[in-house]
Residue frames as a rotation matrix with the C-alpha (Angstrom) as fourth column:
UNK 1
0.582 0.813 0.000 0.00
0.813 -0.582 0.000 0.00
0.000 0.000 -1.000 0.00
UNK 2
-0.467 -0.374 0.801 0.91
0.620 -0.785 -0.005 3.76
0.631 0.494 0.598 -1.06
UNK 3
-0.141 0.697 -0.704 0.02
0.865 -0.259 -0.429 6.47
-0.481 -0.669 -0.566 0.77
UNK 4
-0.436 0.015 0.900 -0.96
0.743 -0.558 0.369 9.18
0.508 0.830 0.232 -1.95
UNK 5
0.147 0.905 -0.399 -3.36
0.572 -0.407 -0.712 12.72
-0.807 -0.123 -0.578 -1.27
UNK 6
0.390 0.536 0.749 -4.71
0.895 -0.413 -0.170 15.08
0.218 0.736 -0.640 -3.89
UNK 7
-0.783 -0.428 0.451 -4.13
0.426 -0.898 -0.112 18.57
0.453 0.104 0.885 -4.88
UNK 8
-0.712 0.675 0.195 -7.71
-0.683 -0.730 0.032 19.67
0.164 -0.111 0.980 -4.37
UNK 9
-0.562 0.715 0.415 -10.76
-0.019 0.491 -0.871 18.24
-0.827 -0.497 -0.263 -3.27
UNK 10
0.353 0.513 -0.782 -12.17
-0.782 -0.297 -0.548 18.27
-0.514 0.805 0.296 -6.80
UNK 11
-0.197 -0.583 -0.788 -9.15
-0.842 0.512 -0.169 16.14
0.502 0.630 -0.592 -8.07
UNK 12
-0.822 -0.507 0.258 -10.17
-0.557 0.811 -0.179 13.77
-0.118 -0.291 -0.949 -5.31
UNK 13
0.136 0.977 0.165 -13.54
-0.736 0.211 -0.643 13.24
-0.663 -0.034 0.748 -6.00
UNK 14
0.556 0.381 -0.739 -12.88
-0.814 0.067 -0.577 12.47
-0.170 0.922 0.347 -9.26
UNK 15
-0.018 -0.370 -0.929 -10.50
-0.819 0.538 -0.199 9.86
0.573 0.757 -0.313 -8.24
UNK 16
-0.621 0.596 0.508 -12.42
-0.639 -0.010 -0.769 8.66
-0.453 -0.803 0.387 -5.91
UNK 17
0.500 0.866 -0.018 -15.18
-0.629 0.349 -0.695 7.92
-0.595 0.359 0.719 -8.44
UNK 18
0.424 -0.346 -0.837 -12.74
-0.684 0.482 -0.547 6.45
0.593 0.805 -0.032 -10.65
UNK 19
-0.804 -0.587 -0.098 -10.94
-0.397 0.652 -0.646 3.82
0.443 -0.480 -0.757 -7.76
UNK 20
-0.168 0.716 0.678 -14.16
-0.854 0.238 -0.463 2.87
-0.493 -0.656 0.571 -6.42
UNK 21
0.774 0.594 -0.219 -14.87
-0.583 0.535 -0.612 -0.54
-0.246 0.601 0.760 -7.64
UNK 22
0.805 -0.448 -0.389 -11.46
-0.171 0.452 -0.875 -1.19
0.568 0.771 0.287 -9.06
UNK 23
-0.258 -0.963 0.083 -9.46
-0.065 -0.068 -0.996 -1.04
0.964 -0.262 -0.045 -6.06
UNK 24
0.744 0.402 -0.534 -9.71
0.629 -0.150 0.763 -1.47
0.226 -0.903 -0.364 -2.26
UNK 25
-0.452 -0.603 0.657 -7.97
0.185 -0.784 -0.593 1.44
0.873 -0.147 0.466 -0.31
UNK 26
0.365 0.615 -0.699 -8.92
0.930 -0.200 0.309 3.82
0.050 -0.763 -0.645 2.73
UNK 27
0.116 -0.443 0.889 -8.52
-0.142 -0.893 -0.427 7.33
0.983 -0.077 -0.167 3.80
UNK 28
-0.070 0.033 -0.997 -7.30
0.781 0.624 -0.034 8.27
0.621 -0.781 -0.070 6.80
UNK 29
0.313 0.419 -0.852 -7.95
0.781 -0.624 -0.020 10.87
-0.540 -0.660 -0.523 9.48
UNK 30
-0.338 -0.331 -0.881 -5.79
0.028 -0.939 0.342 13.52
-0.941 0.091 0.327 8.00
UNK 31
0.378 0.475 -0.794 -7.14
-0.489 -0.626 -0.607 13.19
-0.786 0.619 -0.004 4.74
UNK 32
-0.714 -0.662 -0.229 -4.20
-0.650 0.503 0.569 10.72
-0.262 0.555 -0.790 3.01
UNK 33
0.613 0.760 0.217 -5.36
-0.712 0.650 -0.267 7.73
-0.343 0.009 0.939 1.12
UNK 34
-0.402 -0.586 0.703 -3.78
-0.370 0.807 0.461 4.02
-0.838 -0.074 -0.541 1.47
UNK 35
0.633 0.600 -0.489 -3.97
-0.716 0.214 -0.664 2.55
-0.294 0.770 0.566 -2.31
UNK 36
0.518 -0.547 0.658 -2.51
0.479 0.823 0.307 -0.79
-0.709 0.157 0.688 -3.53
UNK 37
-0.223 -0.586 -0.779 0.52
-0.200 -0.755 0.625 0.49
-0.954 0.295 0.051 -5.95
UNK 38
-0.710 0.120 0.694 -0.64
0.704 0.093 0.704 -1.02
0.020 0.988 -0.150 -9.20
UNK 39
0.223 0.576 0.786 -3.13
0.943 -0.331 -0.026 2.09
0.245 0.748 -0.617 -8.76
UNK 40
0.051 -0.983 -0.177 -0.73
0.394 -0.143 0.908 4.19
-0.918 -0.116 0.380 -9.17
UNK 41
-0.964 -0.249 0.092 -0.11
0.122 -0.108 0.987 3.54
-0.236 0.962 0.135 -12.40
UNK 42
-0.171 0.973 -0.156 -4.05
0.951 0.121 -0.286 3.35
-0.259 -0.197 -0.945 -12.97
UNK 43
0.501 0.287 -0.817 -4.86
0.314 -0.939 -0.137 7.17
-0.806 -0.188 -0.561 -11.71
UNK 44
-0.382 -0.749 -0.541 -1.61
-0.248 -0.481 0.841 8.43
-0.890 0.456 -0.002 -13.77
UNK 45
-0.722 0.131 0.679 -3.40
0.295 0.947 0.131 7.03
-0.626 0.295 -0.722 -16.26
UNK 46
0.265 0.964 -0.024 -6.66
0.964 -0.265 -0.006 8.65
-0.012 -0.022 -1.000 -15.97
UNK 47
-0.395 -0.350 0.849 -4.64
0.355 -0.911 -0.210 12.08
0.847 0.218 0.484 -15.88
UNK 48
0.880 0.474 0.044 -5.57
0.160 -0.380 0.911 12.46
0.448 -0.794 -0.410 -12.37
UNK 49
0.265 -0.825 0.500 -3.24
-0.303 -0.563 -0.769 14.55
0.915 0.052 -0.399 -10.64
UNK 50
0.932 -0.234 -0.276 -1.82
0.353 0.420 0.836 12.71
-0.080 -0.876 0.475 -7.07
UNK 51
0.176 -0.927 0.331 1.09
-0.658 -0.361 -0.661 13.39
0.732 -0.102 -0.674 -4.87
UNK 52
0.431 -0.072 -0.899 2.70
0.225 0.974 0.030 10.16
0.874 -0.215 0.436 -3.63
UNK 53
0.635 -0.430 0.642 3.70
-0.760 -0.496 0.420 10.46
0.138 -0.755 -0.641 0.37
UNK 54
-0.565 -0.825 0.008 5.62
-0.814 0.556 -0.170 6.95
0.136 -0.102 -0.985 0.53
UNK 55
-0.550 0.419 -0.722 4.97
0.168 0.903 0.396 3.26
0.818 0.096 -0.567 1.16
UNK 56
0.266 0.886 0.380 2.36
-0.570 -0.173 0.803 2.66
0.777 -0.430 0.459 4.02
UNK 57
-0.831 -0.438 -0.344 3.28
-0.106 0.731 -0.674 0.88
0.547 -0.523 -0.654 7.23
């Protein structure tokens, strides 16, 4: 697991709506979200703009 968050709260909806289904994940309190790394490559994909904080422990 990755721990990724968004630029804006727009950019996360939208990848939100787009990881929903195709991935399992979570957010956590502050706002980060734990995603498996193959989506990753996925989002980047979708032109969705993410900033990667590191692996997840």
């Amino acid at each position: 697991m990755v721990t990724i968050t968004f630029p804006d709260r727009d950019t996360e909806k939208r990848a939100l709506g787009f990881l929903l289904g195709r991935f399992s994940g979570r957010v956590t309190q502050s706002g980060e979200h734990l995603v498996p790394e193959a989506a990753l490559e996925a989002l980047a994909g979708e032109n969705i703009t993410f900033l990667v904080k590191g692996k997840a422990t």
